[in-house]
C-alpha positions as CSV (number, residue, x, y, z in Angstrom):
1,X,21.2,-2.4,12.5
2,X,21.1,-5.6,10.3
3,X,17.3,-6.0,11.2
4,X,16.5,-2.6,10.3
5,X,18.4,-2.8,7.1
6,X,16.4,-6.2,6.0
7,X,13.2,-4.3,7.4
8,X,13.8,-1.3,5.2
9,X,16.4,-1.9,3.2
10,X,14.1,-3.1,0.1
11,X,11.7,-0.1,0.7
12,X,13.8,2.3,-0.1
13,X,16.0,0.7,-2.8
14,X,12.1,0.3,-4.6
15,X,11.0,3.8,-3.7
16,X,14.5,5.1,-5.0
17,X,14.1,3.1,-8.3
18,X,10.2,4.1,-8.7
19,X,11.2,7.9,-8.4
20,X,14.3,7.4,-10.6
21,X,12.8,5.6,-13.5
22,X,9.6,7.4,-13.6
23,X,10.9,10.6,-14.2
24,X,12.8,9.2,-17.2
25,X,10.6,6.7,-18.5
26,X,7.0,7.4,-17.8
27,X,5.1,9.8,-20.4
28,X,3.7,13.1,-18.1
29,X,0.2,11.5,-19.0
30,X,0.9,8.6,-16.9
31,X,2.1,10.7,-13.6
32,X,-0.2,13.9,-14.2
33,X,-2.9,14.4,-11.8
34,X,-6.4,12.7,-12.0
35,X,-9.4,13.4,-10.4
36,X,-9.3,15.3,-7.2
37,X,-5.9,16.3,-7.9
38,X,-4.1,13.2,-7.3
39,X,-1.8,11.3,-9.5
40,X,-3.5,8.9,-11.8
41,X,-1.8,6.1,-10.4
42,X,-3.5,6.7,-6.9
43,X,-6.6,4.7,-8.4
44,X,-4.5,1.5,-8.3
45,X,-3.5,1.8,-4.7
46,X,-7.3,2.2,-4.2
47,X,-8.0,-0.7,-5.9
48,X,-5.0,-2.6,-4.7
49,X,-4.3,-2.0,-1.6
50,X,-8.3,-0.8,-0.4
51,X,-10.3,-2.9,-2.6
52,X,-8.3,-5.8,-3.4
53,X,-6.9,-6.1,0.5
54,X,-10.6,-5.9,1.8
55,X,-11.1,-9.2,0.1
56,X,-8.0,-11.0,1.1
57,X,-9.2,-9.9,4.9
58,X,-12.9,-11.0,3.8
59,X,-11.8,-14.6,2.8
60,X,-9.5,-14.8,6.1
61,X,-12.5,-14.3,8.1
62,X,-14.7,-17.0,5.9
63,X,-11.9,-19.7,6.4
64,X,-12.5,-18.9,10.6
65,X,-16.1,-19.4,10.2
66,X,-15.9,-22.4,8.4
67,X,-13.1,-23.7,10.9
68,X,-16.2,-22.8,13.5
69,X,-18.6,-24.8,11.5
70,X,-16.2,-28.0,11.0
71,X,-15.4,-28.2,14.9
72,X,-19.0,-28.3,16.1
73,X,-19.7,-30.8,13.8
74,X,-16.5,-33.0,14.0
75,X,-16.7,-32.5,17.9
76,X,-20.8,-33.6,17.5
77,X,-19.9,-36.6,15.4
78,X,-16.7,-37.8,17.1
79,X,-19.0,-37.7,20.5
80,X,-16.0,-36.7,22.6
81,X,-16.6,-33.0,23.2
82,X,-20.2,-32.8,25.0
83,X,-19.5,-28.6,24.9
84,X,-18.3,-28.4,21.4
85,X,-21.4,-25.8,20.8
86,X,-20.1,-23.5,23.4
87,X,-16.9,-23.8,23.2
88,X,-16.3,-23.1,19.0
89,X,-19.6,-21.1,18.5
90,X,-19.9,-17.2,19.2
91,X,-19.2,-15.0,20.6
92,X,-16.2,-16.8,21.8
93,X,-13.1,-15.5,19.4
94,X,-10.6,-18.8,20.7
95,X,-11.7,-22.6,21.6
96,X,-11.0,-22.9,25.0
97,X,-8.9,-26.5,25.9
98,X,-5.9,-27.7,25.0
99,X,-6.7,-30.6,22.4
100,X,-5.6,-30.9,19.0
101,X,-8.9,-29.3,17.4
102,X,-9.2,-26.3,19.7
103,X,-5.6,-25.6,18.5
104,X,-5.9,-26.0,15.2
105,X,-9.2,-23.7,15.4
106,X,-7.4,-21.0,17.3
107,X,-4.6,-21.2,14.9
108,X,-7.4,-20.4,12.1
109,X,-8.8,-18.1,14.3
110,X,-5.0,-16.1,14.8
111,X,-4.2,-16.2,11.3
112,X,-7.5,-13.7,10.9
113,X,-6.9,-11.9,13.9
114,X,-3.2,-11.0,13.8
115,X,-3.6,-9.2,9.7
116,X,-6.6,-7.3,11.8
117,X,-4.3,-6.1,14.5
118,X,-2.1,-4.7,11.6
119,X,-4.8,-3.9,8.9
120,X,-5.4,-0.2,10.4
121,X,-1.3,0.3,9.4
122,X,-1.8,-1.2,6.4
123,X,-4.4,0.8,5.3
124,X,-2.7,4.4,6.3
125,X,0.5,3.8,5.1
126,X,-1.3,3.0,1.5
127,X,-3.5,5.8,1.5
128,X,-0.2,8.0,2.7
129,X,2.4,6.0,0.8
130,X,0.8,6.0,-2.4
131,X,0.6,9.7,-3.1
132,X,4.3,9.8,-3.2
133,X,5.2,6.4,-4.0
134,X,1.9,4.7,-6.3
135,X,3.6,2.0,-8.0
136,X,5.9,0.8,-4.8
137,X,2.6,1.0,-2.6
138,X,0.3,-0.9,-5.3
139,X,3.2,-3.7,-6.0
140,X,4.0,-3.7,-1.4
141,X,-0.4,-4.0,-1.5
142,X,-0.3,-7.0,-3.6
143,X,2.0,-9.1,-2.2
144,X,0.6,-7.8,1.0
145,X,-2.3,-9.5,-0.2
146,X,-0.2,-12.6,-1.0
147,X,1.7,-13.3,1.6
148,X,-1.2,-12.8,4.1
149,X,-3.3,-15.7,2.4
150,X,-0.1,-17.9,2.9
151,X,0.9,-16.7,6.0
152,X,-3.1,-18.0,7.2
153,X,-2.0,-21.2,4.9
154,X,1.0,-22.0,7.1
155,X,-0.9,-20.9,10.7
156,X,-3.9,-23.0,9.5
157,X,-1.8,-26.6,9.8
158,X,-2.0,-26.0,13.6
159,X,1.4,-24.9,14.7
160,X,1.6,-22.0,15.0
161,X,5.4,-21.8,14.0
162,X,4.3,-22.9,10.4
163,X,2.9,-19.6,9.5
164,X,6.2,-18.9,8.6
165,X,7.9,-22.4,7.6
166,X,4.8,-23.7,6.1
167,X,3.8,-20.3,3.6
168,X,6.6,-21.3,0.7
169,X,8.6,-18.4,2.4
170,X,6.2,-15.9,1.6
171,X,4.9,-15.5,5.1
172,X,8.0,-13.0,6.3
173,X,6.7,-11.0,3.1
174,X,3.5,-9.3,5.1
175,X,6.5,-7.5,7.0
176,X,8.6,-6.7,4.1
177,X,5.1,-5.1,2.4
178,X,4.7,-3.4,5.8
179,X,7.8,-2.0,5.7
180,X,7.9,-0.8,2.4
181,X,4.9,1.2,3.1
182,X,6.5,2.6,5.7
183,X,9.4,4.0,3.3
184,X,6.7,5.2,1.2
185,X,4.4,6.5,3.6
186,X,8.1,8.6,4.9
187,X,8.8,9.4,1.2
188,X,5.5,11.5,1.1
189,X,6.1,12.8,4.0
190,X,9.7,14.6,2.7
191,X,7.7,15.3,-0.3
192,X,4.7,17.5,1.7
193,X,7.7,18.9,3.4
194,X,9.8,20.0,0.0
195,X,12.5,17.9,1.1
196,X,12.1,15.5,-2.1
């Protein structure tokens, strides 16, 4: 229960607040509808959490090809690794072997993979969460954003237990975004249904 509560628990204290505070603060021109019927708002979770999000993956998968490029060449010039080319270069996604550079270079390699394995989420629960929800799915989008760049930091020293240790705490924060998306993703949902 405790797990679910830390999961959730900000999601829906932020969603609560966001619904509270912009009925009573924001003018109507700031919540009305926008193009294509959607609240005006819905342009900064495309920005955000479409846009913005598309780069952060982009520059994930930049750091994994240079990782590539540095371990053919520091395998070439170190002369211990006669199959460096094969084992680093495409279409292989992991260095096979168990030294210290093929783990470091699969730890690159993971930190890319694993926010692709949950970048299909991310993206539906934004598009979903911010009709109901814009401002809590925009803020969730950019620390999204955040704490998967330092989540890769801490993965990218080579164990893999850093990615949380080594990412100034931030790294636990790409579940905390998830899970806010989910609240507001849910929060639409009750919406569509005239619940909320």
């Amino acid at each position: 229960m405790s797990m679910l509560l830390k999961f959730f628990g900000p999601g829906v204290a932020a969603c609560a607040a966001e619904r509270f505070a912009v009925r009573l603060y924001a003018p109507e021109s700031f919540t009305s509808s926008g193009g294509y019927g959607l609240p005006k708002l819905y342009g900064g979770v495309i920005a955000v959490n479409v846009v913005y999000s598309t780069f952060t993956m982009l520059s994930l998968g930049f750091r994994v090809g240079k990782a590539r490029r540095e371990a053919i060449e520091k395998a070439k010039k170190d002369g211990n690794d006669p199959d460096a080319e094969a084992r680093y270069s495409l279409p292989k996604m992991q260095a096979e072997g168990f030294s210290e550079d093929a783990k470091k270079f699969n730890c690159i390699q993971r930190g890319h993979q694993q926010a692709l394995e949950t970048y299909g989420s991310f993206l539906a629960l934004s598009l979903i969460g911010g009709l109901a929800q814009p401002i809590v799915t925009i803020v969730s989008g950019l620390l999204w954003s955040y704490s998967r760049i330092r989540w890769a930091d801490g993965y990218s020293t080579g164990d893999p237990m850093a990615r949380y240790e080594k990412s100034g705490g931030w790294g636990r924060h790409v579940w905390t975004a998830l899970g806010n998306l989910m609240v507001a993703s849910t929060c639409t949902a009750l919406v569509v249904g005239g619940i909320l």
